[in-house]
N, C-alpha and C positions, 0 to 999 in steps of 0.2 A: 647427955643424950646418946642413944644406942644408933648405932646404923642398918640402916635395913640392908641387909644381903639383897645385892644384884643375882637375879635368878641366873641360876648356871645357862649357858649357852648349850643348844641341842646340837647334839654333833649330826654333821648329814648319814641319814641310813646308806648305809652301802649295799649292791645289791646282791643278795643270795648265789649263793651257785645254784641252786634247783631254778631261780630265775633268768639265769643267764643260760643255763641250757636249754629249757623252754625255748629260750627265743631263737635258738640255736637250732634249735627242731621246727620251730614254726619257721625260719627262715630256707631249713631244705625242703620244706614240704611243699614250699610255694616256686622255688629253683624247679622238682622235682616232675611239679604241675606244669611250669612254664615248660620247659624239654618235651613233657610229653606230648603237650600241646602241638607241637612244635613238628616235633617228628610225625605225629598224626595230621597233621597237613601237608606235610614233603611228601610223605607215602599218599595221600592223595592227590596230589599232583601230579606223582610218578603214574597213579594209576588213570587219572584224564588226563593225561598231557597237552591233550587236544582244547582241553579252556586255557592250559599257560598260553601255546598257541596263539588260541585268539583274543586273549586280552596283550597278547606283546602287540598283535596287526591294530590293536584300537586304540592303542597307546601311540603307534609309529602313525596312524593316520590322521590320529590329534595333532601330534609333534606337526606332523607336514602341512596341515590346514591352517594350523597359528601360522607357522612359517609363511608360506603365501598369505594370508591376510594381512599379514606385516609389511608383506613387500608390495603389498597391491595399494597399502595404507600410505605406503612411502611414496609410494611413484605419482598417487595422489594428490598428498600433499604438494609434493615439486611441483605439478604441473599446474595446482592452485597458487603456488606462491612465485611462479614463473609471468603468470596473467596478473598478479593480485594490483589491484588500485582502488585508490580512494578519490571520489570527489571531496571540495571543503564541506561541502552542505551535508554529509557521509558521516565527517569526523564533527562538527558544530554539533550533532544528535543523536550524537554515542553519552553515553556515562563514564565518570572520569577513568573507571576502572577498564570497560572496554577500548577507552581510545589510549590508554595505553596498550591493552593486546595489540589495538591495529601496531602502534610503534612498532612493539617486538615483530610483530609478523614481517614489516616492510624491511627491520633488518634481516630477518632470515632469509628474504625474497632477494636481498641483497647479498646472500651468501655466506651470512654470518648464523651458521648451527644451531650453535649455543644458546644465541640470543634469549631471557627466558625472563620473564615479567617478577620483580622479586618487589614488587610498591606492596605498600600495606603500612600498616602502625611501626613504629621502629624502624622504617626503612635506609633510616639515615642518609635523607636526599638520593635515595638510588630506586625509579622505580623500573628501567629495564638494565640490563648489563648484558653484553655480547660481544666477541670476539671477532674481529672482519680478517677475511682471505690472508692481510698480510701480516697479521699476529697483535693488532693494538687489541689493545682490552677499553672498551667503550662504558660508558656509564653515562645513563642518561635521566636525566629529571623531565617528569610528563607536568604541562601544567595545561589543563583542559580548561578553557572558558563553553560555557554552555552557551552566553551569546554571540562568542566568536570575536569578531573585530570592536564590538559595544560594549564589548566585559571588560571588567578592571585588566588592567596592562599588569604584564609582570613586571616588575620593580629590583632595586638592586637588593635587598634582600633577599628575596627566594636566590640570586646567584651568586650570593655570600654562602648559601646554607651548601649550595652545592660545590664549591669552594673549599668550603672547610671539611667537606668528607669524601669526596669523588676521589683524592689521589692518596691524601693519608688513609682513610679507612680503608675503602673497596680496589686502592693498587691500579687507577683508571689512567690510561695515556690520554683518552681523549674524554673531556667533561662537557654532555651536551644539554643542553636545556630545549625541550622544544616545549610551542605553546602555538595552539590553534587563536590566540588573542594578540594579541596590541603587545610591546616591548620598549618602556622608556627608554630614551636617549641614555641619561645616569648609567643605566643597565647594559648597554651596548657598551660603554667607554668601557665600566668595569670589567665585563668580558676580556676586550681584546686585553687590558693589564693586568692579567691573571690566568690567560691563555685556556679560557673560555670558549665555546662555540654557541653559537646563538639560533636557534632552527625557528623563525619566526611566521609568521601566516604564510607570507610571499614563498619562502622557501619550504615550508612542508607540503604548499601547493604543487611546488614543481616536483619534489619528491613524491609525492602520497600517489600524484596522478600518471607519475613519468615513468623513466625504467633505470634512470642513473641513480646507482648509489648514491646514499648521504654524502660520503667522504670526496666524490666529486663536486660537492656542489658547496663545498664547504672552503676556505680560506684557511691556510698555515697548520696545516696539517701535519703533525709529526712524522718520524721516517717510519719505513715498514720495520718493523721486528723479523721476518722472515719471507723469502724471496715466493716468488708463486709459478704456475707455468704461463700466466699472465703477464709475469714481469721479468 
């Protein structure tokens, strides 16, 4: 039997010199164009100077308007989150997602900046996190009942889950669970033996409507990370 020859391999074309200068030339032609471009708008500039002018004053008058609406947005806020309270019957007929904003909002009204809603799919038991005056780093689980004190209690699972990733995952000094619902007994003991906190009806009543930080109204509470002009 005969073999059949493997077709020779095609070498890759290489490219011409008349190719490579072309593009050589098409490449200063378009340099060439951009400069002139270039210089024919400086010289027109030079010769209005009066539109540079007045596009720098509407530029500087933008800059100053963001400016102040920011600060007017700011001073705003403060003084919304200075008043801000919640009745229960307020938080019982939010959506789970809003009554968690209110959380984060009552930390920040508590002083804590950062405070900023991160619940969602994957959240890994953390639906607020925020940092208070004295440097803890907070992580807290929302469990919303929509019937309030009639809805299913939270159970010691949901405070396993937050357990298992409040300090290893998200780096939390303090692990809070709150719940506008009912709180089993089971779930209370586990808390305190895994230094858990527990924000239950009773106690997000007197938070949600009063003016005392959480971390006052809260038992065994860790040290501060860093001193304040409070302390």
């Amino acid at each position: 039997m005969t073999r059949r020859r493997q077709p020779a391999r095609r070498r890759p074309r290489r490219r011409s010199r008349k190719q490579a200068e072309a593009e050589l030339i098409g490449f200063l032609v378009a340099a060439a164009v951009v400069i002139g471009l270039f210089v024919m708008v400086v010289n027109w500039l030079l010769a209005h100077w009066w539109v540079l002018v007045i596009a720098v004053v509407l530029v500087g008058l933008g800059g100053v308007g963001w400016v102040y609406q920011r600060q007017q947005q700011a001073q705003w806020e403060a003084v919304r989150a200075q008043g801000l309270r919640y009745g229960l019957s307020q938080l019982d007929g939010l959506h789970h997602s809003r009554f968690e904003e209110a959380v984060r909002d009552l930390m920040r009204r508590d002083g804590c900046r950062d405070a900023a809603r991160v619940g969602g799919g994957g959240d890994l038991g953390a639906d607020v996190k925020a940092t208070d005056p004295f440097g803890r780093r907070w992580v807290i689980q929302c469990k919303h009942r929509r019937n309030g004190a009639r809805g299913s209690a939270v159970g010691t699972p949901d405070l396993q889950v937050l357990n298992g990733t409040a300090r290893q995952v998200h780096g939390a000094d303090v692990a809070v669970i709150v719940t506008n619902g009912r709180v089993t007994a089971p779930a209370v003991a586990f808390a305190k033996q895994q230094r858990l906190h527990v924000v239950d009806r009773q106690t997000l009543s007197l938070w949600a409507a009063g003016s005392r930080p959480l971390w006052e109204l809260l038992r065994a509470m860790p040290p501060p990370r860093r001193s304040t002009p409070l302390r």
